[in-house]
Structures are given as structure tokens and as C-alpha cells.
C-alpha positions in Angstrom: 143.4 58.2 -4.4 141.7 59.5 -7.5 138.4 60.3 -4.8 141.0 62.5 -2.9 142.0 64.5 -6.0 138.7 65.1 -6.8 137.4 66.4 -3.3 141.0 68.9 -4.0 139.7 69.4 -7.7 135.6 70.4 -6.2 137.7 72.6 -2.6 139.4 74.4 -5.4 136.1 75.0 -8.2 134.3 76.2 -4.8 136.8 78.4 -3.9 137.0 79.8 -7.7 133.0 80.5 -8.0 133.5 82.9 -5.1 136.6 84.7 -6.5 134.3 84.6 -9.7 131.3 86.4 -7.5 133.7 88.4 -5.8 135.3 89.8 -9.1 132.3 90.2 -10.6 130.5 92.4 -7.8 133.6 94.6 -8.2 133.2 95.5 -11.6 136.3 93.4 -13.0 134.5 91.6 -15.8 137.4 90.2 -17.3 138.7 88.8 -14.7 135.7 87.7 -13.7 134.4 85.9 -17.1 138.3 83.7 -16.9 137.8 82.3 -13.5 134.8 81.3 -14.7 136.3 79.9 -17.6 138.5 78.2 -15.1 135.6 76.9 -12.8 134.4 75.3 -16.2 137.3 73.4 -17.0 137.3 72.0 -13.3 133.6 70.5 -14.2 135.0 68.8 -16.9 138.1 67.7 -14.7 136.1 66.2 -12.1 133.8 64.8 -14.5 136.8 62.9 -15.9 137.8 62.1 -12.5 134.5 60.7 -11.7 134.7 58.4 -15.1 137.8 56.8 -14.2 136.1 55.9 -10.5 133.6 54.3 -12.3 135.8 52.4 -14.9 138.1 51.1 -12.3 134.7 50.1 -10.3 133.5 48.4 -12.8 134.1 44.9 -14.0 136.0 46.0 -16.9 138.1 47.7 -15.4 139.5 49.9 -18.4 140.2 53.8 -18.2 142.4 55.9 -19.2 144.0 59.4 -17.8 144.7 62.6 -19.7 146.4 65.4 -18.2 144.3 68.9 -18.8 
């Protein structure tokens, strides 16, 4: 289950990088600089994500969630 939020979490950073080229080809830096902000913040979701596989993988079994 926490594999299948992270393929969601990486369909959505993909589809955010291209907004972010997209608003950035037309001039809309803002805009641009916080979906890239946003893209960012996915990293660091899925990195989290990843952690937890691991931890749960592992023979020690302990992890711990935090909503972002």
C-alpha cells in the first residue's frame, strides 16, 4: 500500500515538473519558482515514503509516519 502512494506521489511530481517547464517557458516566474517548490516537497515525501518501505522490510520493523 505505501508502494502505491508513492508511484501516485512520483505520477504527480512528474506531472508538476512539466507545469513547472510549461510555466516557466511562458514567462510566469512566480508561478513557476512555487511548483517547483512543490515538486521539492514531493522529493522529500517520497523519500519518506521510501524510508518507511524499508523500515517495515527490515527486521526491525520500526517506522513512523508524519503527515506533510
Amino acid at each position: 500500500m505505501i508502494a502505491q502512494a508513492d508511484e501516485t506521489v512520483a505520477l504527480a511530481q512528474k506531472w508538476l515538473e512539466q507545469i513547472h517547464h510549461l510555466a516557466d517557458h511562458a514567462d510566469l516566474a512566480a508561478e513557476s519558482a512555487l511548483v517547483a517548490q512543490s515538486t521539492v516537497l514531493l522529493g522529500e515525501a517520497r523519500s519518506k515514503l521510501e524510508s518507511a518501505i524499508e523500515d517495515l522490510e527490515s527486521e526491525t520493523g520500526g517506522s513512523t509516519v508524519r503527515r506533510v
